[in-house]
PQR file with spaces between the fields and no chain letter, atoms N, CA, C, O and H, PARSE charges and radii, in Angstrom:
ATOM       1  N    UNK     1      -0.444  -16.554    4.896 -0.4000 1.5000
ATOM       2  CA   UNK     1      -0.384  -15.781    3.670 -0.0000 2.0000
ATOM       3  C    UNK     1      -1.809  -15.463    3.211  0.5500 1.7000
ATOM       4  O    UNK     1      -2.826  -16.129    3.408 -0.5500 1.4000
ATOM       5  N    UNK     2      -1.697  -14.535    2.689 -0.4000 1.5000
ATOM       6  CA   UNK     2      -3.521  -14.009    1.919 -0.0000 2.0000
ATOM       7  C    UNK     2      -3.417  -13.450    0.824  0.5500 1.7000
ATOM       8  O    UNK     2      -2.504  -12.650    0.618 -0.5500 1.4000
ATOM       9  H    UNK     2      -0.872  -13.993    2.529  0.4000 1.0000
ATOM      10  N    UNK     3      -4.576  -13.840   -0.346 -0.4000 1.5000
ATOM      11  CA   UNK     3      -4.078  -13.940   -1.236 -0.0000 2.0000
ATOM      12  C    UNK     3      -5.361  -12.734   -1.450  0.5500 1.7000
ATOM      13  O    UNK     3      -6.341  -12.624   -0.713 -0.5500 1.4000
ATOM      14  H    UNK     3      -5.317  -14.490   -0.178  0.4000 1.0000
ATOM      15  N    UNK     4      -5.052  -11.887   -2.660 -0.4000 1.5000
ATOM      16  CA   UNK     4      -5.862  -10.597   -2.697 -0.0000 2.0000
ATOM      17  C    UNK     4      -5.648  -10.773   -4.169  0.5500 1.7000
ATOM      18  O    UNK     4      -4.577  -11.036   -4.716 -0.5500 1.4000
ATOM      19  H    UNK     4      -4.256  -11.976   -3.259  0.4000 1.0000
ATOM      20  N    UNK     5      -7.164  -10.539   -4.903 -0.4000 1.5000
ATOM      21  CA   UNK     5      -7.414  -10.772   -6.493 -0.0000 2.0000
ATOM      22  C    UNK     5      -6.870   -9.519   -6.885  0.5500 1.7000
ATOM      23  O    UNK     5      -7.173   -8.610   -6.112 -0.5500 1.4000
ATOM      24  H    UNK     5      -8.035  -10.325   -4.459  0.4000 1.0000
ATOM      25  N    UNK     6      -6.037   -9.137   -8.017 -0.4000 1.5000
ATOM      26  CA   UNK     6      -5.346   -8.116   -8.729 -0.0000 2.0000
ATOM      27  C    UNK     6      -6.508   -6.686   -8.618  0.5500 1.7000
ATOM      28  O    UNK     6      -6.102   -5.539   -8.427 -0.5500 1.4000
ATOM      29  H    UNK     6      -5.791   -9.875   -8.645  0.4000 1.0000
ATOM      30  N    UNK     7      -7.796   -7.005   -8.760 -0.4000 1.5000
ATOM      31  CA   UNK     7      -8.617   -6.198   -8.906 -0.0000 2.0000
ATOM      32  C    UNK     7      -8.846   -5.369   -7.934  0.5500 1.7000
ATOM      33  O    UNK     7      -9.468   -4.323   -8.120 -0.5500 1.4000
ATOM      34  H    UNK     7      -8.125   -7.937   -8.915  0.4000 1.0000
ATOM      35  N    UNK     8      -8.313   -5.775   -6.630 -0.4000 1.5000
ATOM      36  CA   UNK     8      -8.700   -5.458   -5.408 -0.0000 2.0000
ATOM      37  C    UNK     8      -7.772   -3.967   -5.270  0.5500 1.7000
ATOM      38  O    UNK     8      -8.193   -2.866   -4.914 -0.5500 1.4000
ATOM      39  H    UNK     8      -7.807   -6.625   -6.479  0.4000 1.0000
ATOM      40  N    UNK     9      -6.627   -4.283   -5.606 -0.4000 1.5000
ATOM      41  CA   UNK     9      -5.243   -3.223   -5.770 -0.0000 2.0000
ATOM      42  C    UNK     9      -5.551   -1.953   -6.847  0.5500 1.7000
ATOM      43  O    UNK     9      -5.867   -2.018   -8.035 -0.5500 1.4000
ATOM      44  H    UNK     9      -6.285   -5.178   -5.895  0.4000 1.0000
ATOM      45  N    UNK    10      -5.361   -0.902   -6.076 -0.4000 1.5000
ATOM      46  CA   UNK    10      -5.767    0.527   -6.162 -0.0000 2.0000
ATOM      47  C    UNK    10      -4.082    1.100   -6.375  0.5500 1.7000
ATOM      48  O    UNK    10      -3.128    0.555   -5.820 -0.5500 1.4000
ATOM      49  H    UNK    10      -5.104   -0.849   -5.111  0.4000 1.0000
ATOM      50  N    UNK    11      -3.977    2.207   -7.221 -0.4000 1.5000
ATOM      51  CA   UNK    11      -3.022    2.587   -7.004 -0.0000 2.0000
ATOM      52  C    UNK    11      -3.112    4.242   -7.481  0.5500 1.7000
ATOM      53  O    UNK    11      -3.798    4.525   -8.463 -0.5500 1.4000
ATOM      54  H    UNK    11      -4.751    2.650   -7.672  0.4000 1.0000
ATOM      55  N    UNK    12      -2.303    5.425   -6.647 -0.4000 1.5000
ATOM      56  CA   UNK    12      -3.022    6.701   -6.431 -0.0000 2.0000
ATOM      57  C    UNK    12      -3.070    7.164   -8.089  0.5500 1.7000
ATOM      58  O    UNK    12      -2.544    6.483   -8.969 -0.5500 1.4000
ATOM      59  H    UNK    12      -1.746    5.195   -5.849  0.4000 1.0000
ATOM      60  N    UNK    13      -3.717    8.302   -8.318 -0.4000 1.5000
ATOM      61  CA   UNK    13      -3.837    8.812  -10.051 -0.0000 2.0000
ATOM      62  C    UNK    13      -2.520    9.689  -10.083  0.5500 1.7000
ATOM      63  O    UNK    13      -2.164   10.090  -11.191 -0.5500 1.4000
ATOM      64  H    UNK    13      -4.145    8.856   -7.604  0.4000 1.0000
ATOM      65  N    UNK    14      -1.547   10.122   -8.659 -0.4000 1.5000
ATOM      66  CA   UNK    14      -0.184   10.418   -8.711 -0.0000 2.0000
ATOM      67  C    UNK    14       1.121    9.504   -9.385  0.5500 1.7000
ATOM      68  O    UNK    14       2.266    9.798   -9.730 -0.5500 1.4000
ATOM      69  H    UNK    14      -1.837    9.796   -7.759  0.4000 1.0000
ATOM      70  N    UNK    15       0.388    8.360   -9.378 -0.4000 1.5000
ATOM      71  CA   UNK    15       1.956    7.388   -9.592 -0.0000 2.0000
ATOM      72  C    UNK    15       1.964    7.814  -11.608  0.5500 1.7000
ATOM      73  O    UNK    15       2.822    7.106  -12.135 -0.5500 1.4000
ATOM      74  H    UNK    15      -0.542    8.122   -9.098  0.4000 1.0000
ATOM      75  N    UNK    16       1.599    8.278  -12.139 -0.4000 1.5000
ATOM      76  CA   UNK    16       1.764    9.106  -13.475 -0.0000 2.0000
ATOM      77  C    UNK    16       2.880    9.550  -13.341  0.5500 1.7000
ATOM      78  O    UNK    16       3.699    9.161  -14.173 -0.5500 1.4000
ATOM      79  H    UNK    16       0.902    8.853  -11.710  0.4000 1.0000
ATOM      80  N    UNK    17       3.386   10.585  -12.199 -0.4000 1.5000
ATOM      81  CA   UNK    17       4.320   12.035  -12.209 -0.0000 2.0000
ATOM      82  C    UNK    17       5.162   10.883  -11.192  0.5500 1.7000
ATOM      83  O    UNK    17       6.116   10.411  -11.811 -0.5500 1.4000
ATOM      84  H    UNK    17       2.720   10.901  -11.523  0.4000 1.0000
ATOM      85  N    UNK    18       5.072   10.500  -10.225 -0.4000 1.5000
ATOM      86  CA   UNK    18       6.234    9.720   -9.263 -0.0000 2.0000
ATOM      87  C    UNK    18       6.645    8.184   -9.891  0.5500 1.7000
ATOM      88  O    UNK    18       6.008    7.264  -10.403 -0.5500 1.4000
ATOM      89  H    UNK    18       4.297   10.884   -9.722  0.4000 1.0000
ATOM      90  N    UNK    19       7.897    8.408   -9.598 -0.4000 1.5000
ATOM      91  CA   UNK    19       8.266    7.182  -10.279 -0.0000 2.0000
ATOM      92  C    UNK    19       8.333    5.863   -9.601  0.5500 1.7000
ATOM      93  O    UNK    19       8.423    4.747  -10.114 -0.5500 1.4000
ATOM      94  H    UNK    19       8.414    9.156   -9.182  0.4000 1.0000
ATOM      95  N    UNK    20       8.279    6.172   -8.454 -0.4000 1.5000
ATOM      96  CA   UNK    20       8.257    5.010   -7.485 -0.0000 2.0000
ATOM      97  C    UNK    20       7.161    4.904   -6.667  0.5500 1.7000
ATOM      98  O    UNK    20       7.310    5.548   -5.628 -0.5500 1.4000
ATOM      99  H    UNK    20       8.207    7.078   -8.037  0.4000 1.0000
ATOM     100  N    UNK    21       5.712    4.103   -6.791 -0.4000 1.5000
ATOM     101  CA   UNK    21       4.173    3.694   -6.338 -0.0000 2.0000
ATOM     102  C    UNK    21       4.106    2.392   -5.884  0.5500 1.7000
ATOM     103  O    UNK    21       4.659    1.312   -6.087 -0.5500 1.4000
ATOM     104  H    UNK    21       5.591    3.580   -7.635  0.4000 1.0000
ATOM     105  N    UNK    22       3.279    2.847   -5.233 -0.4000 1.5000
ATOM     106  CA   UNK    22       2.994    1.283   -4.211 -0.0000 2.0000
ATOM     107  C    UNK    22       1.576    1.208   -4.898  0.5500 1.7000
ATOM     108  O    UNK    22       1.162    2.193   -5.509 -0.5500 1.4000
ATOM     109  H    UNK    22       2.829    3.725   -5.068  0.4000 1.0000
ATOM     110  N    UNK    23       0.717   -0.111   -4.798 -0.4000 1.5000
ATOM     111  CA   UNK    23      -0.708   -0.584   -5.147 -0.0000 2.0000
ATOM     112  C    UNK    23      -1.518   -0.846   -3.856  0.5500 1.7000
ATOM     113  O    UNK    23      -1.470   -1.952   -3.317 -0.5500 1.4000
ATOM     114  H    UNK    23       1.053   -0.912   -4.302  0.4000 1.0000
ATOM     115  N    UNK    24      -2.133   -0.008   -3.443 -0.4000 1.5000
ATOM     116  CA   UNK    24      -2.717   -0.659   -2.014 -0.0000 2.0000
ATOM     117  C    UNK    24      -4.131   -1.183   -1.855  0.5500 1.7000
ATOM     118  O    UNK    24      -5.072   -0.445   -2.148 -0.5500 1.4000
ATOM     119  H    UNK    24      -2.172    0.890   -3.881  0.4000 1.0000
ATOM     120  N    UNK    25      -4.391   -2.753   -1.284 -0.4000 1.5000
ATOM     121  CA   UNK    25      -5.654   -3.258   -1.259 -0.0000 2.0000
ATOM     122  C    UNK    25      -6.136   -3.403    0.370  0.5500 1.7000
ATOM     123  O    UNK    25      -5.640   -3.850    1.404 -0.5500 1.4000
ATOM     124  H    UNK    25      -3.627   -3.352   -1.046  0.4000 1.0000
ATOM     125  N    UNK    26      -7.617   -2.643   -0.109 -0.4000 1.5000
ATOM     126  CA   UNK    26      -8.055   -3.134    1.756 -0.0000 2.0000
ATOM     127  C    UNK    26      -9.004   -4.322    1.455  0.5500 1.7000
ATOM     128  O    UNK    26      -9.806   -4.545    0.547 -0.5500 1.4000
ATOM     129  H    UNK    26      -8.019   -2.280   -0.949  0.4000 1.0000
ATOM     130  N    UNK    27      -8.471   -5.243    2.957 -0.4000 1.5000
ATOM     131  CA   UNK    27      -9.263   -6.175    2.834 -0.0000 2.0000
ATOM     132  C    UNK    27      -9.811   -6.159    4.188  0.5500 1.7000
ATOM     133  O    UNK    27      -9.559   -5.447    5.160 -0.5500 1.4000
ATOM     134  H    UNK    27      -7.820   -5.062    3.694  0.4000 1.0000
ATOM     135  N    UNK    28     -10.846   -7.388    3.955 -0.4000 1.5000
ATOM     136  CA   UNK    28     -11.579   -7.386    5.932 -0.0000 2.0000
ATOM     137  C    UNK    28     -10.350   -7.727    6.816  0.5500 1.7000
ATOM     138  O    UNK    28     -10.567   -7.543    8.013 -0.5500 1.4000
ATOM     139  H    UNK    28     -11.051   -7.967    3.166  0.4000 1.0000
ATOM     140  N    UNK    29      -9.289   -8.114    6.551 -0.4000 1.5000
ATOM     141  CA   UNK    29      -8.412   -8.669    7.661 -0.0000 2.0000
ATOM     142  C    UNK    29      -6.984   -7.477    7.673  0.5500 1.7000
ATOM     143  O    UNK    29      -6.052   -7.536    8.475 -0.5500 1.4000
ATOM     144  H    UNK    29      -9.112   -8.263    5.578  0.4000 1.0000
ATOM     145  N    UNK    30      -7.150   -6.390    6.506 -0.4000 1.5000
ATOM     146  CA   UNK    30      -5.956   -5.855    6.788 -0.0000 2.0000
ATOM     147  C    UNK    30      -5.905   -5.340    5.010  0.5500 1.7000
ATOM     148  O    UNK    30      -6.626   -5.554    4.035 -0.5500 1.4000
ATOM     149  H    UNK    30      -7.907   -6.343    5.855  0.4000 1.0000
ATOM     150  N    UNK    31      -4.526   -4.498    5.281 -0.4000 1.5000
ATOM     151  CA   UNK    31      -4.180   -3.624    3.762 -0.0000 2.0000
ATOM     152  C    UNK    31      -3.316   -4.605    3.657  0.5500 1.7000
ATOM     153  O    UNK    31      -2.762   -5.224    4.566 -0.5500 1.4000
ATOM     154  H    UNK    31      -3.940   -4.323    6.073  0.4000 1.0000
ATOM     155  N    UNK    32      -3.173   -4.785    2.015 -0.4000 1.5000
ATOM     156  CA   UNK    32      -2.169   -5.230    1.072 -0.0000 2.0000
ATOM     157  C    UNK    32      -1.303   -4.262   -0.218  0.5500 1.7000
ATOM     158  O    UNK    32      -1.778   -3.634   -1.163 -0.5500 1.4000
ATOM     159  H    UNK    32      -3.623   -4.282    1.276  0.4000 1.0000
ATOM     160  N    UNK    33       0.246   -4.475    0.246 -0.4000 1.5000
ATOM     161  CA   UNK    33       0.701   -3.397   -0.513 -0.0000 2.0000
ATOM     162  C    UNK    33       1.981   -3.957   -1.458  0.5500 1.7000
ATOM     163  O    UNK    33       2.772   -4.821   -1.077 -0.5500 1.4000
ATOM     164  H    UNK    33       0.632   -4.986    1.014  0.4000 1.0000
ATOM     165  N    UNK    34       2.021   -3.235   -2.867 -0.4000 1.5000
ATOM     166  CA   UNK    34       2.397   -4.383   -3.661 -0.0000 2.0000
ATOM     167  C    UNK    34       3.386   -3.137   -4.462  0.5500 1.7000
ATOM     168  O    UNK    34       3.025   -1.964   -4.366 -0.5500 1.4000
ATOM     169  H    UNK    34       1.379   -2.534   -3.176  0.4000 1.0000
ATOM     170  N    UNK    35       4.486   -3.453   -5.147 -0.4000 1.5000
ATOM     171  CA   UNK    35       5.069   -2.059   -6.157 -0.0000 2.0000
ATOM     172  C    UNK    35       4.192   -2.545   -7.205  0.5500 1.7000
ATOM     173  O    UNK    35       3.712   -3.601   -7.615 -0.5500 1.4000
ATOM     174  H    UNK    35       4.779   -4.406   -5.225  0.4000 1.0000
ATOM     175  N    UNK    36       4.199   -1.052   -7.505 -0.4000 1.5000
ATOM     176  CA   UNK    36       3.218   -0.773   -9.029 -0.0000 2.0000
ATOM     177  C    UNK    36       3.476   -1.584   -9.763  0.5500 1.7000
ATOM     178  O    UNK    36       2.876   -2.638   -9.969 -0.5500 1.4000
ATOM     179  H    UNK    36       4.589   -0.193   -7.172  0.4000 1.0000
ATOM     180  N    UNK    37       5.108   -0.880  -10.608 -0.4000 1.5000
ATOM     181  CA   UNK    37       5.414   -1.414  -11.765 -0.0000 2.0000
ATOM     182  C    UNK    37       5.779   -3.115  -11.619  0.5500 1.7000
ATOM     183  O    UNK    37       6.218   -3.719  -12.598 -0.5500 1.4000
ATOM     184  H    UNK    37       5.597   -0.023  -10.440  0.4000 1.0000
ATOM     185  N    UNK    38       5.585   -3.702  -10.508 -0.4000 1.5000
ATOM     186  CA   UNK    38       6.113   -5.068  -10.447 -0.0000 2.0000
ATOM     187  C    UNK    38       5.216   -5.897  -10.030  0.5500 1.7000
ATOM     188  O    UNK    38       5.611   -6.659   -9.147 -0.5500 1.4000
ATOM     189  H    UNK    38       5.227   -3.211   -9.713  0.4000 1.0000
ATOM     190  N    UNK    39       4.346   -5.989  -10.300 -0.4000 1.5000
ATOM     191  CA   UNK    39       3.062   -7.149   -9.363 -0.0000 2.0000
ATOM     192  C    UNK    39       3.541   -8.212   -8.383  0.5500 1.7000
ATOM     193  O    UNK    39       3.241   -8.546   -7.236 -0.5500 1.4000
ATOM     194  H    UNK    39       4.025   -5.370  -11.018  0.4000 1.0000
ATOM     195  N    UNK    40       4.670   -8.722   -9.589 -0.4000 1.5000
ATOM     196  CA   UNK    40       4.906  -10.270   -9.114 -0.0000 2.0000
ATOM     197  C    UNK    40       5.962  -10.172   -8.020  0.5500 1.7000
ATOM     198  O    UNK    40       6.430  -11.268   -7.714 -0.5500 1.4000
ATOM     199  H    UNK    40       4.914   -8.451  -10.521  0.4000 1.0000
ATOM     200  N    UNK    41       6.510   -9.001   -7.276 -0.4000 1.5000
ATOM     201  CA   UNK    41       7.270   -8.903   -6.278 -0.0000 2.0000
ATOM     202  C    UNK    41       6.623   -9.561   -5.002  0.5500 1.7000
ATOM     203  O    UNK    41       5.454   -9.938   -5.082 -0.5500 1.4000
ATOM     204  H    UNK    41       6.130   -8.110   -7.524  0.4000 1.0000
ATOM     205  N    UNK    42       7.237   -9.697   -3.978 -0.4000 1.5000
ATOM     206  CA   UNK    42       6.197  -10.041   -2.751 -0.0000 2.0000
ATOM     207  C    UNK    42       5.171   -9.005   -2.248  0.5500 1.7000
ATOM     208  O    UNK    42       5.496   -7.885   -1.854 -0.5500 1.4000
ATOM     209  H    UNK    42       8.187   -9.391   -3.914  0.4000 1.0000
ATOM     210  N    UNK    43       4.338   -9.311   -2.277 -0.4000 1.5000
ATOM     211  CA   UNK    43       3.129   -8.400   -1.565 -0.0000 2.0000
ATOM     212  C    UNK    43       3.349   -8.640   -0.081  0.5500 1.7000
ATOM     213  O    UNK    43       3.422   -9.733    0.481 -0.5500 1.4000
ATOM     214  H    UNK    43       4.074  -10.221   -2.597  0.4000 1.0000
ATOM     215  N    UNK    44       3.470   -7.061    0.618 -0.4000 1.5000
ATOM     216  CA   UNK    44       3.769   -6.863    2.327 -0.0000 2.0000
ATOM     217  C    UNK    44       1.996   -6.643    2.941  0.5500 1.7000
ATOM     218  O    UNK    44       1.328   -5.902    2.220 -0.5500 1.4000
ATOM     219  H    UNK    44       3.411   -6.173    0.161  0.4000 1.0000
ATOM     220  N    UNK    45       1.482   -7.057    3.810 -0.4000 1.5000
ATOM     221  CA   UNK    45       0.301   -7.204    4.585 -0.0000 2.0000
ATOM     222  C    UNK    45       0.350   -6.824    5.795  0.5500 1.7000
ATOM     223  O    UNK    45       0.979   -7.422    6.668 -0.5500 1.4000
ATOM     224  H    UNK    45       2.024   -7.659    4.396  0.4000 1.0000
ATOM     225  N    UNK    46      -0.275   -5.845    5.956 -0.4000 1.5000
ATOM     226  CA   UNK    46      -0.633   -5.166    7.491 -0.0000 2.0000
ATOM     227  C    UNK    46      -1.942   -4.950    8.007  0.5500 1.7000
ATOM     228  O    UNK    46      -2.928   -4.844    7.278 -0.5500 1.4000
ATOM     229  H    UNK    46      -0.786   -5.359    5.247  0.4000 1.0000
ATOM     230  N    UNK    47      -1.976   -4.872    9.478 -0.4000 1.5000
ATOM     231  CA   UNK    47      -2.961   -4.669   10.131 -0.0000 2.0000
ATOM     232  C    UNK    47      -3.754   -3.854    9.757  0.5500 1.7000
ATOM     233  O    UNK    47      -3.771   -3.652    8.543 -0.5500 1.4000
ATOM     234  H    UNK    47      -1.174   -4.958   10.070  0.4000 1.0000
ATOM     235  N    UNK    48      -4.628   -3.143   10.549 -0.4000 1.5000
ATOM     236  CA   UNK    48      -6.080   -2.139    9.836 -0.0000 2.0000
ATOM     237  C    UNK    48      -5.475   -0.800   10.931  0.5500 1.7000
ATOM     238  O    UNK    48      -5.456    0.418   10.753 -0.5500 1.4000
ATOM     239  H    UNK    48      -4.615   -3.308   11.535  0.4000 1.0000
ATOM     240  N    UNK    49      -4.967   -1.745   12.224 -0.4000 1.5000
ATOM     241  CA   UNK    49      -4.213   -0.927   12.916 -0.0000 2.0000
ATOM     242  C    UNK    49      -2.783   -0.170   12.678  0.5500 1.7000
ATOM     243  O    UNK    49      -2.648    1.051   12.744 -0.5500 1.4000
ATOM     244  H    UNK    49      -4.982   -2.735   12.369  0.4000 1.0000
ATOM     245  N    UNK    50      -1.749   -1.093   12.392 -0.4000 1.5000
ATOM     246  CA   UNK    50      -0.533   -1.143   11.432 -0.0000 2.0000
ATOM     247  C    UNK    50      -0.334    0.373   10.608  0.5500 1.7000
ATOM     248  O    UNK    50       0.446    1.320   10.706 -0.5500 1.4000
ATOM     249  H    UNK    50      -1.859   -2.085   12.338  0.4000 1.0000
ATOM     250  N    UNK    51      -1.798   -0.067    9.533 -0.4000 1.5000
ATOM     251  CA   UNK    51      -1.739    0.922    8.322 -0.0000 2.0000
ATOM     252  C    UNK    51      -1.936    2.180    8.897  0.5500 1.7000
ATOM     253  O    UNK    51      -1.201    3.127    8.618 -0.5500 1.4000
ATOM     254  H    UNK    51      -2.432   -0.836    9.453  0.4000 1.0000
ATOM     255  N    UNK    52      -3.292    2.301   10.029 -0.4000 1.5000
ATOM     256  CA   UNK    52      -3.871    3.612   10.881 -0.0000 2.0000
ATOM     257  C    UNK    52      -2.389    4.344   11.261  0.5500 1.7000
ATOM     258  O    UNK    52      -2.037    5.386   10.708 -0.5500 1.4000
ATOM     259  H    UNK    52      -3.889    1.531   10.256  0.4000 1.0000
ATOM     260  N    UNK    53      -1.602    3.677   12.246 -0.4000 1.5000
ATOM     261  CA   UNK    53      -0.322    4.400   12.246 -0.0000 2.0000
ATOM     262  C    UNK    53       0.587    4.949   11.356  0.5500 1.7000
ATOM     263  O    UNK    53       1.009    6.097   11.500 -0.5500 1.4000
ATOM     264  H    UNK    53      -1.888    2.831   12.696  0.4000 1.0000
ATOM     265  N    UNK    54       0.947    4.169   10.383 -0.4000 1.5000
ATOM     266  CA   UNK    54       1.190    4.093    9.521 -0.0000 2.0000
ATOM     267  C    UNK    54       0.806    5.410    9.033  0.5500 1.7000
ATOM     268  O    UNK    54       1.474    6.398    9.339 -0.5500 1.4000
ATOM     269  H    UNK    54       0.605    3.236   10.267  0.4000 1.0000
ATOM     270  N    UNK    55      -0.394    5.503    8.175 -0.4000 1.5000
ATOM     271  CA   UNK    55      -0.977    7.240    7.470 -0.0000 2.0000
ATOM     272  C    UNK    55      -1.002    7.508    8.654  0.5500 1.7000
ATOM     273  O    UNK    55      -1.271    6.345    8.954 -0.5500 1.4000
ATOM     274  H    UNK    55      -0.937    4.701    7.926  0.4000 1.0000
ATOM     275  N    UNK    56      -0.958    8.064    9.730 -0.4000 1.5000
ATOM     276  CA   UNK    56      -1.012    9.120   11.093 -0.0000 2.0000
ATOM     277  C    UNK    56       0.677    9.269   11.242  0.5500 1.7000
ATOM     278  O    UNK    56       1.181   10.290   11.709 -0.5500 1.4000
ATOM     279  H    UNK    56      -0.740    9.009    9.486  0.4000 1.0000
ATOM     280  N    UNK    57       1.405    8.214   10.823 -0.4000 1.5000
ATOM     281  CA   UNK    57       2.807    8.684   10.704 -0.0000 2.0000
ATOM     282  C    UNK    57       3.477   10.017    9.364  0.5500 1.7000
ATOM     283  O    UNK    57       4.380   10.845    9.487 -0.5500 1.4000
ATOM     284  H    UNK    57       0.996    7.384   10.444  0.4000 1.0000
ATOM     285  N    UNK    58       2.508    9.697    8.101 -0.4000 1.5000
ATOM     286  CA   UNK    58       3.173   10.022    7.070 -0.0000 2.0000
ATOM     287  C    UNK    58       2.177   11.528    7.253  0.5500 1.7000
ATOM     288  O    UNK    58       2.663   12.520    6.709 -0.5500 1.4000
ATOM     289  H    UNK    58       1.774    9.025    8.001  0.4000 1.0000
ATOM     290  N    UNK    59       1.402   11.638    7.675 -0.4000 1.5000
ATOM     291  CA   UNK    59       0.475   13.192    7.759 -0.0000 2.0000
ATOM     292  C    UNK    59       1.323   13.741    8.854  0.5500 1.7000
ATOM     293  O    UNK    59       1.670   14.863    8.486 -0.5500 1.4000
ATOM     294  H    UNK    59       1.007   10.833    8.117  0.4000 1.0000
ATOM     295  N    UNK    60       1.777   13.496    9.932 -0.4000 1.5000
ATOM     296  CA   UNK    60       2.473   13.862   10.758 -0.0000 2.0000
ATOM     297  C    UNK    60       3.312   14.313   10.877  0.5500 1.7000
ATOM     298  O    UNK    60       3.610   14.947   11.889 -0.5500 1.4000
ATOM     299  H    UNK    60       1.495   12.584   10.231  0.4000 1.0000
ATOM     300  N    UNK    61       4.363   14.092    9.417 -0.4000 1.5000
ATOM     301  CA   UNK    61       6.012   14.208    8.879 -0.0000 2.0000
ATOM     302  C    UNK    61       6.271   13.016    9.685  0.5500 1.7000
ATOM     303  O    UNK    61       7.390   13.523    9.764 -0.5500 1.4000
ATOM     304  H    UNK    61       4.121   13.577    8.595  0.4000 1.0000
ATOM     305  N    UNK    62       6.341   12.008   10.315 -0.4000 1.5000
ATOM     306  CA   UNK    62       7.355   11.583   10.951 -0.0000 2.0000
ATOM     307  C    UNK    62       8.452   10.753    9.825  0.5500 1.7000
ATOM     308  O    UNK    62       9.432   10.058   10.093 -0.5500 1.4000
ATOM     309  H    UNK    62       5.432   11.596   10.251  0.4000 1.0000
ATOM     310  N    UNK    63       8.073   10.993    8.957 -0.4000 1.5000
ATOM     311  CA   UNK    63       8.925   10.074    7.869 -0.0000 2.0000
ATOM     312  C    UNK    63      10.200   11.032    6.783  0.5500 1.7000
ATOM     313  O    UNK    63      11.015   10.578    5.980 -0.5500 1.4000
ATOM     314  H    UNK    63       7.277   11.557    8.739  0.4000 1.0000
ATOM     315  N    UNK    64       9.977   12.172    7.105 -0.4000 1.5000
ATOM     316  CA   UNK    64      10.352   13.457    6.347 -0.0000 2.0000
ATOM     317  C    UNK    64      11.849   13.386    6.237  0.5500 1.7000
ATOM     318  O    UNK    64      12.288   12.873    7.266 -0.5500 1.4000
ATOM     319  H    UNK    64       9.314   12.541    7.757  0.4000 1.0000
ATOM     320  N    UNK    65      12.516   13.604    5.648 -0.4000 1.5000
ATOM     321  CA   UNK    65      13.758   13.703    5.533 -0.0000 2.0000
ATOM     322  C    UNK    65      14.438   14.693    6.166  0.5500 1.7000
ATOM     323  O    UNK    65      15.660   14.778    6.044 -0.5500 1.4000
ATOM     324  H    UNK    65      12.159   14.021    4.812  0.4000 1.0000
């Protein structure tokens, strides 16, 4: 488990207009991603690689409805 100080968590200047935001922290070992409105939910942790796919998936459409 890794623990990431509140401060670290970024969240886009979009989550205003969308109602549903994630908080995302980079750290040296990997991103940490948390729901906005809920801190205290479980925070999910991924690779540096993970995340790279990850945004190369969502620029890509592969997630598109």
């Amino acid at each position: 488990m890794f623990l990431v100080s509140d401060l670290a968590f970024k969240k886009s200047s979009h989550s205003r207009i969308i109602t549903f935001c994630v908080s995302v922290a980079l750290t040296p070992d990997g991103v940490a991603v948390r729901d906005t409105k809920d801190s205290s939910k479980r925070t999910l942790f991924f690779t540096h690689g993970e995340w790279k796919a990850f945004v190369k998936g969502v620029k890509e459409g592969e997630f598109d409805a």
